[in-house]
N, C-alpha and C positions, 0 to 999 in steps of 0.2 A: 504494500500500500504506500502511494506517495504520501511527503509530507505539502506544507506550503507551496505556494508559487515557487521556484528557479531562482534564487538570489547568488550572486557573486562568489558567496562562500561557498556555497555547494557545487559552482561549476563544476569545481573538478573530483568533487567527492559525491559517483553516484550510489548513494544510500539504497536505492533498490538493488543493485547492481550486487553490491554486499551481502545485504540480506540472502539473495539466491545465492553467495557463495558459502554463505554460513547450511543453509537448505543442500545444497550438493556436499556438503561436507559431511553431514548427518545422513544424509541416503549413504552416501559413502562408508561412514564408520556402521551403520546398521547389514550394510551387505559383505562389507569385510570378512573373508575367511579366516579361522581359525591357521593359527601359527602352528606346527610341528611340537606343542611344548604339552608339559605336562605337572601337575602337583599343584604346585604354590605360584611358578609363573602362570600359568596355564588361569587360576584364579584371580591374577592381579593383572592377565592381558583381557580377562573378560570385565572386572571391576572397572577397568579405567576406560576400554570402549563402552561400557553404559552412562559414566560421567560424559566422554566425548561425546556422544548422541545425542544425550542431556542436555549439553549446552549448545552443541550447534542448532540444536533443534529449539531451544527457546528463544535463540538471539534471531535465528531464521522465519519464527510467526511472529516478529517481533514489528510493531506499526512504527511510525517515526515522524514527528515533524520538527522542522528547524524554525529558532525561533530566538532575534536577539542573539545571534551569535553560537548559542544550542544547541546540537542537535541531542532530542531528545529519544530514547525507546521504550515504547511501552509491551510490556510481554505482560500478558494477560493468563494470567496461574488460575481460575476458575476452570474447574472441568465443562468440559462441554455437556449443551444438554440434551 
C-alpha cells in the first residue's frame, strides 16, 4: 500500500518496492530446504528460519506513509477475521 503523494525524500526510497522485498524474502525463508544437519543445529536452523519469516513477513504486510520527514510502518498484529 502506498503512502502520501511522491515528495523529494522519497524519490529515491521506493517504500513499496521494499516492502515486496521484505515479502520475497519471507516466501523465500518459508520454502527454504532443510540443510544436511542434525541435533541441536538442525533445531537452531529451524528456530531462526521461523524468526526470519516472522519478520520479513511482518515488515512485508507492513502499510507506510511518509510524513514531515517520516517514514512511518504500520504492521497490524490483530488476527484476521
Amino acid at each position: 500500500m502506498s503512502g502520501d503523494q511522491p515528495s523529494h525524500e522519497t524519490d529515491e526510497l521506493d517504500v513499496d518496492a521494499m516492502l515486496n522485498r521484505f515479502r520475497e524474502r519471507a516466501a523465500a525463508v518459508r520454502d527454504r530446504p532443510l540443510p544436511p544437519v542434525a541435533g541441536p543445529q538442525r533445531e537452531q536452523f529451524v528456530r531462526q528460519a521461523q524468526l526470519d519469516f516472522q519478520d520479513y513477513a511482518l515488515v512485508g504486510d507492513a502499510t507506510w506513509v511518509f510524513q514531515e520527514g517520516f517514514l512511518t510502518l504500520t504492521i497490524d498484529l490483530n488476527p484476521s477475521a
